[in-house]
matplotlib code that plots the C-alpha trace (Angstrom):
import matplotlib.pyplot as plt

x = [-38.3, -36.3, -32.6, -30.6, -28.0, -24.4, -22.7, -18.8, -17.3, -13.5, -11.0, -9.5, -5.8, -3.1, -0.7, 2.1, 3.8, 1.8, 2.0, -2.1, -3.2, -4.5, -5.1, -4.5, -7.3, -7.9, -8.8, -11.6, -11.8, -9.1, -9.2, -9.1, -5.3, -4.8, -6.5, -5.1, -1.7, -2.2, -3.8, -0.9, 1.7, -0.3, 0.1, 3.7, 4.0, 1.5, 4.5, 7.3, 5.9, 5.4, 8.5, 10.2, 8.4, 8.9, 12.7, 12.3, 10.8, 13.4, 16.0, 14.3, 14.0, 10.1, 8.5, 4.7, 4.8, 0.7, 2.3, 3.9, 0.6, -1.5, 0.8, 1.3, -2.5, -3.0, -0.9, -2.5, -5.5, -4.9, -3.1, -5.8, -8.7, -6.2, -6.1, -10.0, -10.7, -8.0, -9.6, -12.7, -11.7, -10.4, -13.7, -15.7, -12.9, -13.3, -17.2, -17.1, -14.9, -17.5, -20.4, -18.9, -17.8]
y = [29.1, 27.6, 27.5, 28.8, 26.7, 26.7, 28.2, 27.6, 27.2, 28.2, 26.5, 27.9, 29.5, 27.6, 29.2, 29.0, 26.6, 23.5, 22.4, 22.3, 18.8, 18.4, 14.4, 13.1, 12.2, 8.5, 8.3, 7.2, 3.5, 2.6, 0.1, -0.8, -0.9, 2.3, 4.7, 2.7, 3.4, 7.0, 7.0, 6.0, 8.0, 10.8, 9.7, 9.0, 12.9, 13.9, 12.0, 13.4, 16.9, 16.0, 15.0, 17.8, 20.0, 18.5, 18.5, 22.2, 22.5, 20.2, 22.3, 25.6, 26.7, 26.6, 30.1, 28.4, 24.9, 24.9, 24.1, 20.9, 19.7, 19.9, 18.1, 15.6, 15.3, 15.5, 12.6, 10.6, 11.0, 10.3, 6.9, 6.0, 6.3, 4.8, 1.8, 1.5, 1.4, -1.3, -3.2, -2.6, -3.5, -6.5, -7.7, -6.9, -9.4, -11.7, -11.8, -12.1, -15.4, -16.6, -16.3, -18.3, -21.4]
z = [-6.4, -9.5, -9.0, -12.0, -13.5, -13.5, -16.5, -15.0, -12.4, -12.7, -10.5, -7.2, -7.5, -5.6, -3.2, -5.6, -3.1, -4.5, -8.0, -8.9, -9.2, -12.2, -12.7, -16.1, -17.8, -19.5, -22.9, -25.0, -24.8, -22.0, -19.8, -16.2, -16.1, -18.4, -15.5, -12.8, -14.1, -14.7, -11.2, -9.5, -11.4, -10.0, -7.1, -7.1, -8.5, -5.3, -3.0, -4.9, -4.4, -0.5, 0.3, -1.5, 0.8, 3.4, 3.1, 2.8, 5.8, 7.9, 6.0, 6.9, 2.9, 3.4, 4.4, 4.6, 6.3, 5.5, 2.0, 3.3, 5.4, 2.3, 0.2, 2.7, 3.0, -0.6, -1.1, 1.8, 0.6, -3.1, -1.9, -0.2, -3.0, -5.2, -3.1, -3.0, -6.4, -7.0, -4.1, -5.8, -9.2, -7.6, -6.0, -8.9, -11.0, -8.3, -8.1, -12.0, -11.8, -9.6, -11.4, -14.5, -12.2]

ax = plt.figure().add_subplot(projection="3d")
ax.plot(x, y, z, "-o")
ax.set_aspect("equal")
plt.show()
């Protein structure tokens, strides 16, 4: 049985709590450092938005504390991959400079 093809998919709604993460994307022709950069100012937004919320919900202004776990998550998470492909990029540089000694 064949399996028909995807004509869109449309994204999920958020909760209205949690700005949609919507990473930038890099442009034609950018390097390394470009998406890296961008990379991490989304993350730095992802934090920002975390530790508003979670303010909120020390302070008691937060009526859905799933809100603040997501974000929190959210920005774990996003740190963390952020940190791998730098690591990455990093052994990759490092294997390159190798090669030409």
């Amino acid at each position: 049985m064949p399996l028909a093809p995807l004509t869109s998919v449309t994204p999920a709604s958020g909760t209205g709590y949690i700005a949609a993460a919507t990473p930038s994307a890099p442009a034609a022709g950018s390097g390394f450092g470009d998406v890296l950069t961008s990379a991490i100012e989304d993350v730095s937004a992802a934090q920002s938005e975390s530790q508003r919320l979670a303010v909120a919900a020390v302070t008691g202004d937060l009526t859905d504390i799933h809100a603040a776990t997501i974000a929190s998550s959210r920005a774990a998470v996003s740190l963390e991959l952020v940190a791998a492909v730098r690591n990455k990029g990093v052994e990759a540089f490092t294997e390159i400079m190798r090669m030409q000694a």
